[in-house]
C-alpha positions as CSV (number, residue, x, y, z in Angstrom):
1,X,0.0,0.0,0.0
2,X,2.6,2.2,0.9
3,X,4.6,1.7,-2.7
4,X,1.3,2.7,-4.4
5,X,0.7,6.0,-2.2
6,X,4.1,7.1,-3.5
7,X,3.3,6.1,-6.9
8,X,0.2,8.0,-7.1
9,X,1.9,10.8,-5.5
10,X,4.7,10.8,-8.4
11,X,2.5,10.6,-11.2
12,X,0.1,13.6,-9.4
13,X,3.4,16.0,-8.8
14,X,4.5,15.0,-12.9
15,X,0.6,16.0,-13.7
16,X,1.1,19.1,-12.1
17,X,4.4,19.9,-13.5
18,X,2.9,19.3,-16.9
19,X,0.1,21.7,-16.4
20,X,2.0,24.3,-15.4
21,X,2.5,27.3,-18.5
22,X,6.3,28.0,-19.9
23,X,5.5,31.4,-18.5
24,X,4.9,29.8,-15.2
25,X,8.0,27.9,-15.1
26,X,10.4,30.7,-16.3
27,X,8.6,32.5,-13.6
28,X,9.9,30.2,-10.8
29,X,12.8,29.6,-12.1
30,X,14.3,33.3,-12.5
31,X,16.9,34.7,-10.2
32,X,15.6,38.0,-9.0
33,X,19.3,38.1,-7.3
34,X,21.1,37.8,-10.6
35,X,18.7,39.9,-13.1
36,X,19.9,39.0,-17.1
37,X,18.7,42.6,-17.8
38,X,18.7,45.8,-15.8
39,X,18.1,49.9,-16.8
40,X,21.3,51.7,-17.9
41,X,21.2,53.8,-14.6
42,X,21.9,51.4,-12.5
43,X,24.8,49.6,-14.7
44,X,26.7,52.5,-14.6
45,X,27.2,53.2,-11.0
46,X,29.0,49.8,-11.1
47,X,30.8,50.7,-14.4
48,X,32.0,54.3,-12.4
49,X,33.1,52.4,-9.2
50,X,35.1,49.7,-11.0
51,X,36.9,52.5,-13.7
52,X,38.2,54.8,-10.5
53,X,39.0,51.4,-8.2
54,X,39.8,48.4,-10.2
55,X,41.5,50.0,-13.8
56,X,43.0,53.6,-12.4
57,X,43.8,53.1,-9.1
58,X,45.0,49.6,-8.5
59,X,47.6,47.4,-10.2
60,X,48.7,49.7,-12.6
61,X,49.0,52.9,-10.2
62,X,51.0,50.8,-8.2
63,X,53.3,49.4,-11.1
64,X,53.4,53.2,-12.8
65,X,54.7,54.8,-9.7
66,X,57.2,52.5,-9.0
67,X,58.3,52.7,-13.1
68,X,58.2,56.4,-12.9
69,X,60.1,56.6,-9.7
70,X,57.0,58.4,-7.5
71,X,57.4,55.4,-5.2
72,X,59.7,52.4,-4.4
73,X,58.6,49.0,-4.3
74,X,60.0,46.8,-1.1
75,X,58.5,44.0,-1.0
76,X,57.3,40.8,-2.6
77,X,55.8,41.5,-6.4
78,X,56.5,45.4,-6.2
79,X,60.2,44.5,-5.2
80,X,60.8,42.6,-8.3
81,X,58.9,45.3,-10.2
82,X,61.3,47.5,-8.4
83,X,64.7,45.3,-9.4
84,X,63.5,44.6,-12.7
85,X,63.3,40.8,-11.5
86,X,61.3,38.9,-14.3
87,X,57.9,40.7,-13.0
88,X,57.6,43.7,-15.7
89,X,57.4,41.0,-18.5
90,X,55.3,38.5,-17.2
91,X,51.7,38.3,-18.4
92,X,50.2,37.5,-14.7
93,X,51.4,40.6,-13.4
94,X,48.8,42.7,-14.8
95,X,46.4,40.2,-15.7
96,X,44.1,42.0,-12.8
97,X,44.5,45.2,-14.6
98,X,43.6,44.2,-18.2
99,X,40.7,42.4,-17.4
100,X,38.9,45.2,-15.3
101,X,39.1,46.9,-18.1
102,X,38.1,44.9,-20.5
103,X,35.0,44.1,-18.5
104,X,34.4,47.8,-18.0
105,X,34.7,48.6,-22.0
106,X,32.2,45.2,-22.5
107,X,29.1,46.6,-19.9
108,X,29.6,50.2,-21.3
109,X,29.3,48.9,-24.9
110,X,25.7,47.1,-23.4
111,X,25.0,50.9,-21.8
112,X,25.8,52.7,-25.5
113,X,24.1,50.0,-27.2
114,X,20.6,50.6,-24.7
115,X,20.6,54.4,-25.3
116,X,21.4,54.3,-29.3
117,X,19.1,51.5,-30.9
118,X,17.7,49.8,-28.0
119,X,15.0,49.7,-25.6
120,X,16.4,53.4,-24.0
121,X,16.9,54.9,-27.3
122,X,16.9,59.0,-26.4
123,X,18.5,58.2,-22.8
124,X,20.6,61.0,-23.9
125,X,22.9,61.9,-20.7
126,X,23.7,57.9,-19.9
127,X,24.5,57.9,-23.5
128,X,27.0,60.5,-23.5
129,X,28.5,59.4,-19.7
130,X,28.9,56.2,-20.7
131,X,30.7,57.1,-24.1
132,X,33.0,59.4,-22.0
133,X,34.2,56.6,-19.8
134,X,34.5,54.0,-22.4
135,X,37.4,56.8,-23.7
136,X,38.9,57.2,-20.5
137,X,39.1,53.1,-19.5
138,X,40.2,52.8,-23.7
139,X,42.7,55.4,-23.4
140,X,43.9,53.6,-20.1
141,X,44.0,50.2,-21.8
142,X,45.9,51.2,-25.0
143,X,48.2,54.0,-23.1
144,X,49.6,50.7,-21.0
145,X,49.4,48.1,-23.3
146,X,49.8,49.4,-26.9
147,X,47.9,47.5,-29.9
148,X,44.9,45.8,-28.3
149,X,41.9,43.9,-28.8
150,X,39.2,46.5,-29.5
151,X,36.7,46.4,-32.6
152,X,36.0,42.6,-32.1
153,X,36.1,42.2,-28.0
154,X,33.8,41.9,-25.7
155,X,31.8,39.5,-28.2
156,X,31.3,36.8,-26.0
157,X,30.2,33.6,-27.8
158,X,30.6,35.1,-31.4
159,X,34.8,36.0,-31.9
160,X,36.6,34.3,-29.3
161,X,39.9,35.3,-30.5
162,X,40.2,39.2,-30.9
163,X,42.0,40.7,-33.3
164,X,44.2,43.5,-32.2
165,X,43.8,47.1,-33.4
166,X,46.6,49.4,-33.8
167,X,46.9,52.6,-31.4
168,X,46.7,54.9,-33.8
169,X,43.5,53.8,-35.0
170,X,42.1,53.6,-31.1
171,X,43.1,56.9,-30.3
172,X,40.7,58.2,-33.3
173,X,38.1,56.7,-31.8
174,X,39.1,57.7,-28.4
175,X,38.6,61.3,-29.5
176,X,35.2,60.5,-31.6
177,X,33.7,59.1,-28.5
178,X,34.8,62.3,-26.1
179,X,33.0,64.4,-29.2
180,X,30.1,62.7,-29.4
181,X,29.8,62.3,-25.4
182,X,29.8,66.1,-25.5
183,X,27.3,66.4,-28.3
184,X,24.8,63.8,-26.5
185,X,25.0,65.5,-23.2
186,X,23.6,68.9,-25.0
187,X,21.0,67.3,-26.2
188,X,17.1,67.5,-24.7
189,X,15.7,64.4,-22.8
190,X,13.0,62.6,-22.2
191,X,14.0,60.8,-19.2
192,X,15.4,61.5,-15.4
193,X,18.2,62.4,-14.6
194,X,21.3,59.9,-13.3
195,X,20.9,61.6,-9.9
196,X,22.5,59.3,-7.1
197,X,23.2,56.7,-9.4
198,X,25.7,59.1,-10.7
199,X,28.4,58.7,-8.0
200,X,31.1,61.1,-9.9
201,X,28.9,64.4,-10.4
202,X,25.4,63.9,-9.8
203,X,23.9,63.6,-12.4
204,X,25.5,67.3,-13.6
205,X,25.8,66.5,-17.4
206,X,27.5,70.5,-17.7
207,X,30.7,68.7,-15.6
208,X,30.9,65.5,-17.4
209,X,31.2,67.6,-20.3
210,X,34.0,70.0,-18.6
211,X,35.3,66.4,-17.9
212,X,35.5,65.3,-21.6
213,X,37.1,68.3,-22.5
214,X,39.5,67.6,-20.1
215,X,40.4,64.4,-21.5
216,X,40.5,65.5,-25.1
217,X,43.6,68.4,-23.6
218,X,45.2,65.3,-22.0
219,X,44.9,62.8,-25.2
220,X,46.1,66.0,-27.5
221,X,49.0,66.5,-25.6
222,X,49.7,62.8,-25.4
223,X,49.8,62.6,-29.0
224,X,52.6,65.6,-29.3
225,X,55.3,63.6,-30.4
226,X,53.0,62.1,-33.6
227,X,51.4,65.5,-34.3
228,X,51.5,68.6,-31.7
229,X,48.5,70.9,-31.3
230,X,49.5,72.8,-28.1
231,X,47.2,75.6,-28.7
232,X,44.4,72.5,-29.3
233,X,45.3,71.8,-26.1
234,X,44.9,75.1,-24.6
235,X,41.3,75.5,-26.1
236,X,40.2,72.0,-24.5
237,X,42.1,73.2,-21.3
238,X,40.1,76.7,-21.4
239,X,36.7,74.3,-21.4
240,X,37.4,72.2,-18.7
241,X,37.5,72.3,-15.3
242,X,37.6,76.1,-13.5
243,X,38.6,74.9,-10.3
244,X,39.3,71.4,-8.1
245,X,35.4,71.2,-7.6
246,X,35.1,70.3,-11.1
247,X,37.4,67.8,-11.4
248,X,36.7,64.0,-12.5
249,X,37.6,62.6,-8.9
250,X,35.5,59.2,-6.9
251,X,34.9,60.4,-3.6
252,X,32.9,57.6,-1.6
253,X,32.9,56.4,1.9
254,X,32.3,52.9,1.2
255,X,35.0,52.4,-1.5
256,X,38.2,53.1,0.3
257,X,41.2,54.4,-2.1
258,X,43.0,51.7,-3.4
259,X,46.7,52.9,-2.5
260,X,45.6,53.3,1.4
261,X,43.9,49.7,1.4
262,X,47.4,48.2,-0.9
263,X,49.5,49.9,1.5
264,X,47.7,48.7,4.8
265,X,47.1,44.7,3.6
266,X,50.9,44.7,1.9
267,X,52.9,47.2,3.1
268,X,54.8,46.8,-0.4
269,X,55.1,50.8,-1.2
270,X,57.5,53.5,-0.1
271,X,59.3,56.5,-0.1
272,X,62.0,56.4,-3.4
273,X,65.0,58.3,-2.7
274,X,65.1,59.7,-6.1
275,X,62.0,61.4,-5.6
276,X,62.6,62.4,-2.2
277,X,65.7,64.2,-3.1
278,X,63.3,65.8,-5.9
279,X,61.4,67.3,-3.1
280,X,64.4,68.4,-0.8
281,X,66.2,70.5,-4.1
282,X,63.2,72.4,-4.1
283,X,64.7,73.9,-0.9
284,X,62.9,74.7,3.1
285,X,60.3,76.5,1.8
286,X,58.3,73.6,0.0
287,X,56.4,73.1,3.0
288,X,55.3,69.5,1.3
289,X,59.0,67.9,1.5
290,X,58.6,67.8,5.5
291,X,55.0,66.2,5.6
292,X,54.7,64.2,2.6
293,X,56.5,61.4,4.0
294,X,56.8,59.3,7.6
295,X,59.6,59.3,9.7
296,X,61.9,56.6,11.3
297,X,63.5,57.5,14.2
298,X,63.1,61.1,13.1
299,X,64.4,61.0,9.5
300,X,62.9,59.9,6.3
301,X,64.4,56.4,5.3
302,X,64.1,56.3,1.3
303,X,64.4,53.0,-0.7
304,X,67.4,54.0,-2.5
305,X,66.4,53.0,-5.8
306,X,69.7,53.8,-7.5
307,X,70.6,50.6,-6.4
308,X,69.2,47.1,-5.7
309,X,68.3,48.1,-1.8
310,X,67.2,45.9,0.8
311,X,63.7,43.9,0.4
312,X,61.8,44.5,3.9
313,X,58.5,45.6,5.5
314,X,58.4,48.3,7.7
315,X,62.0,49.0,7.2
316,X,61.5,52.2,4.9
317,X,59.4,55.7,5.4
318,X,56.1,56.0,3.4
319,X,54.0,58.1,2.6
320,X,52.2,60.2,5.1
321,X,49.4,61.5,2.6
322,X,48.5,58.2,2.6
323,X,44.6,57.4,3.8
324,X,41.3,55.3,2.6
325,X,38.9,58.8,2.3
326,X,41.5,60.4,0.1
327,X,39.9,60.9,-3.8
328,X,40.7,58.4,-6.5
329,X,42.0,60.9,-9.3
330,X,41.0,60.2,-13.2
331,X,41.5,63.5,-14.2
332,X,42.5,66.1,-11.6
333,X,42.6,70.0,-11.6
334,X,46.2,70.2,-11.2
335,X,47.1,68.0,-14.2
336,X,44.7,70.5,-16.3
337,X,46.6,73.3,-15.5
338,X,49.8,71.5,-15.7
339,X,49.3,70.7,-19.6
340,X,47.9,74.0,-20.4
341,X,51.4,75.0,-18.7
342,X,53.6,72.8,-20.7
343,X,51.4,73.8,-24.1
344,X,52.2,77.2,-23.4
345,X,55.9,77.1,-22.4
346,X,56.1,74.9,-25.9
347,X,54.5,77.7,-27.9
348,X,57.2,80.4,-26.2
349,X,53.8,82.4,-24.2
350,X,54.4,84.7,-21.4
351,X,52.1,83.5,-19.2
352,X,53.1,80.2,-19.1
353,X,54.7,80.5,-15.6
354,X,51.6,82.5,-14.3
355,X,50.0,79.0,-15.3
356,X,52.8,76.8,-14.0
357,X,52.3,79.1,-10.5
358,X,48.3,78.3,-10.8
359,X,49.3,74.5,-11.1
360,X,51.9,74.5,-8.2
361,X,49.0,76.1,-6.2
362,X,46.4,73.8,-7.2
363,X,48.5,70.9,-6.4
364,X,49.0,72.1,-2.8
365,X,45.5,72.5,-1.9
366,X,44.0,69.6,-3.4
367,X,41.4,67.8,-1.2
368,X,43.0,65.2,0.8
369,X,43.0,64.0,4.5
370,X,46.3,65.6,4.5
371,X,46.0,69.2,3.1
372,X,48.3,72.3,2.7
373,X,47.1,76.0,2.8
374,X,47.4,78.7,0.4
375,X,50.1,80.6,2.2
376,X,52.2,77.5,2.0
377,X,52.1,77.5,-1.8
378,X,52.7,81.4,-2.4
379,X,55.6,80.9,-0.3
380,X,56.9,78.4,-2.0
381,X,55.9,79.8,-5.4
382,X,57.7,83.1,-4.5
383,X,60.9,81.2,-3.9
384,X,60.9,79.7,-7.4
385,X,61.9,83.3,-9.1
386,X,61.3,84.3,-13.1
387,X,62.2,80.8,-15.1
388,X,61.5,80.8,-19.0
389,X,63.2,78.4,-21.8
390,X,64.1,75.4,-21.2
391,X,64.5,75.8,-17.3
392,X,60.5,76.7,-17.3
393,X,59.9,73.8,-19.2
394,X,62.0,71.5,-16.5
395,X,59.9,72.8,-13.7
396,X,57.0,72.8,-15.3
397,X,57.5,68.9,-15.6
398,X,59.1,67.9,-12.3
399,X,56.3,70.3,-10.2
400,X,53.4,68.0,-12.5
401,X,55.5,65.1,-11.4
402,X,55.0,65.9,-8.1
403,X,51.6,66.7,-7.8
404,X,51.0,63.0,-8.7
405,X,52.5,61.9,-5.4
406,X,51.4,59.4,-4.1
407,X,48.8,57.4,-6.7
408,X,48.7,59.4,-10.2
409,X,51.2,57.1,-11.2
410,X,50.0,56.0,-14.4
411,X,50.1,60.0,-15.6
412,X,53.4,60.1,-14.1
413,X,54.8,56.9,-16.4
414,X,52.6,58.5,-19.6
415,X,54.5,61.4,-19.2
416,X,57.9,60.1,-18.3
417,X,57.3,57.6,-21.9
418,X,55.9,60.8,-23.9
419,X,58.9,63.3,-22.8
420,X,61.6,60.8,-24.0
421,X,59.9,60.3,-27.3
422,X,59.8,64.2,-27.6
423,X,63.9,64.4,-26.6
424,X,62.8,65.6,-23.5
425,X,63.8,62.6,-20.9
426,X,66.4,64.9,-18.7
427,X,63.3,66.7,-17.6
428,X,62.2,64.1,-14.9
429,X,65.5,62.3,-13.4
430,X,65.8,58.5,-13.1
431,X,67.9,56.9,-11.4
432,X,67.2,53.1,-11.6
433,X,70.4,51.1,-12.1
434,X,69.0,49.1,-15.0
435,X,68.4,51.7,-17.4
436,X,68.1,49.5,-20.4
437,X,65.2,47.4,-18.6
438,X,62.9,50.4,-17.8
439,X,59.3,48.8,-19.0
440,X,58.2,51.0,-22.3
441,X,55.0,49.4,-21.1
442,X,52.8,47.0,-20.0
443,X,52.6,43.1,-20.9
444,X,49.6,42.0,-22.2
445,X,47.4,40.0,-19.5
446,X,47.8,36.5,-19.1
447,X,44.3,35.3,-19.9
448,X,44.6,36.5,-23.8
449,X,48.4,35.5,-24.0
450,X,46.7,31.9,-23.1
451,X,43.8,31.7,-25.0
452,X,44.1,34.3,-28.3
453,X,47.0,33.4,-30.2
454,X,46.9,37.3,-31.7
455,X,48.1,38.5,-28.2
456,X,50.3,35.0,-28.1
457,X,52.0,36.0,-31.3
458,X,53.2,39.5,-30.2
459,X,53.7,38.5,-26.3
460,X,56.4,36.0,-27.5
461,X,58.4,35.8,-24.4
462,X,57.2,39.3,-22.7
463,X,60.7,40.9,-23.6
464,X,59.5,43.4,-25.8
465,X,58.1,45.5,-23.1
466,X,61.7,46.7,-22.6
467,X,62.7,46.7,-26.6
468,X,59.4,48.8,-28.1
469,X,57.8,51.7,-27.1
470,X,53.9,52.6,-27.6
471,X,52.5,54.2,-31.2
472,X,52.3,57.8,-29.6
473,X,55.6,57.2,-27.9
474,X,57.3,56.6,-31.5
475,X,56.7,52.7,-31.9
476,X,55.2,50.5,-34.2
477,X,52.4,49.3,-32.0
């Protein structure tokens, strides 16, 4: 009896099963915890978090600055970056890095996609946010890596091996999306604004477009070795940001800056002599050289990177700036004013140095736990005296250098890769002992090196980062 309760009991729960609609079943069976689909508004509050803390101020800040000498590395992967030990060729170390931003450029393309032909056609200010980033986490990509996979990534399940598209031809299309970005903000819209879900500016499309006008100064002057346009420059500079409450910064308590949360977990950062003594030839009255940096039984201990110095935690001085609420910079106000300063020293204009001084100050001030007043910088500026030529130019460089103390780095090694290209490479002093094994840039990530034999191809064995520079930076790719 019991055998045929169960059967009937089967055959009743396969009855029911059967009666049930397709509608019904998809019903039960959809994961309201992992939606397939979801408004642009919402995707791109995850797209703005990930572009400030997984692609601009992780892995490859941390690499940059130690390439570019902002900071040392002591310990454990950052040491062998630091010593040139194997780590800048190998595709695992920046495997993080290149795919955050490949996911990144894959969900914005869904976002453009949405508001141009699909179901949020005329979601005009999504549209042109979410070209703008997809040129900043592009630019990022191809300023590190060179030639990449562009045009034909991203589609999953259709090309699963990516050819790779040369810089030059990126960096056109780096600038069309800034341009039309700009020209979708201005236009009239049907729906709400980004609001909250805008956690960079609010939802204000009038400083996302100060933002992409930003960029467009910054990618202009990146390009001056291939074709200069300083007075471009200028132009884009003059739309952008007019002071540090403009600038495209992430600013959110519960996403800590990346540097802090490295340097507390790792302690693998510190204080490189090379920059240090930077700091100290700007003489006592750079009030920043005294506060910028820890102490150690009163005295800053600098990794002396002109040598292979000892690998330790806790053994060196780092940075005192350093803290979890300080802003995650993608574009910041001091960098504007420094490459409106450079453009105008280049073109031979008077006012350059007012603009350098303008810099300098903006650099001091800029919002941090650890801030510096206003009468510190005009003292400081006052001790700099009248510079033009080729001395203006030097300081020019070495105070934008500075101001990208402690996680700008990857501005830092952009600049340091486009000055040499330009004949320009005395301007910013290195000092690392293998000259010849200073990383032109980034190897291409591991999980392409293993699975698309384009990227496998021009990998080879991950030397050429030290043999061949960037397009923009006078290579081939």
């Amino acid at each position: 009896m019991k055998n045929i309760k169960i059967a009937i009991t089967a055959l009743v729960t396969l009855f029911l099963f059967q009666s049930c609609s397709e509608d019904k079943m998809d019903e039960i069976n959809k994961n309201v915890n992992n939606p397939t689909d979801m408004a642009s508004r919402l995707i791109i509050t995850d797209v703005m978090v990930n572009s400030a803390f997984a692609v601009t101020g992780s892995d490859a800040s941390f690499y940059a600055g130690i390439y570019s000498e902002l900071n040392a590395g002591n310990h454990n992967q950052m040491y062998n970056a630091q010593v040139r030990r194997s780590e800048p060729q190998l595709s695992s170390t920046y495997n993080n890095g290149w795919n955050n931003s490949y996911e990144q450029l894959k969900t914005l393309r869904i976002i453009i996609d949405k508001c141009t032909a699909g179901e949020e056609k005329g979601n005009y200010q999504t549209l042109g946010i979410a070209q703008i980033l997809l040129a900043y986490n592009l630019a990022v990509l191809t300023d590190l890596f060179g030639d990449v996979p562009y045009e034909e990534a991203g589609k999953s399940g259709i090309i699963f091996q990516p050819k790779v598209d040369k810089q030059e031809a990126i960096y056109q299309d780096i600038f069309a999306k800034l341009n039309e970005g700009i020209a979708n903000l201005k236009k009239t819209t049907t729906y709400s604004s980004l609001g909250n879900q805008d956690l960079i500016y609010g939802g204000n499309s009038a400083k996302w477009i100060k933002a992409a006008n930003g960029l467009l100064a910054r990618y202009t002057m990146r390009l001056s070795f291939r074709k200069a346009d300083y007075q471009g420059a200028i132009n884009y500079v003059n739309a952008s940001f007019a002071s540090a409450d403009d600038e495209l910064k992430f600013v959110n308590a519960g996403v800590p800056n990346p540097y802090a949360r490295f340097q507390l977990d790792r302690g693998a950062v510190c204080v490189s002599k090379s920059f240090y003594n930077t700091m100290v030839s700007n003489g006592p009255t750079d009030a920043r050289t005294n506060a910028f940096f820890t102490k150690i039984g009163g005295a800053v201990v600098a990794f002396d990177n002109s040598k292979e110095d000892l690998e330790g935690q806790g053994i060196y001085s780092i940075s005192a700036l350093m803290s979890e609420k300080n802003p995650i910079y993608l574009l910041s106000y001091h960098e504007l004013l420094f490459l409106k300063a450079e453009a105008e020293a280049r073109l031979g204009l008077s006012q350059a140095q007012i603009t350098m001084n303008a810099a300098i100050k903006a650099s001091y001030t800029k919002k941090q736990v650890v801030t510096f007043t206003e009468v510190q910088a005009d003292a400081y500026i006052a001790s700099i005296g009248t510079l033009t030529g080729d001395a203006l130019l030097k300081k020019i460089m070495l105070e934008k250098h500075i101001s990208f103390y402690e996680n700008e780095g990857i501005e830092s090694y952009n600049d340091i890769r486009r000055l040499r290209a330009m004949g320009n490479g005395n301007l910013i002093p290195m000092v690392n002992p293998k000259p010849n094994l200073f990383p032109l840039r980034f190897a291409y990530g591991q999980s392409d090196v293993a699975s698309n034999s384009n990227i496998k191809d021009l990998y080879g064995d991950g030397s050429y980062v030290y043999k061949e520079n960037v397009w923009w930076a006078g290579g081939t790719r």
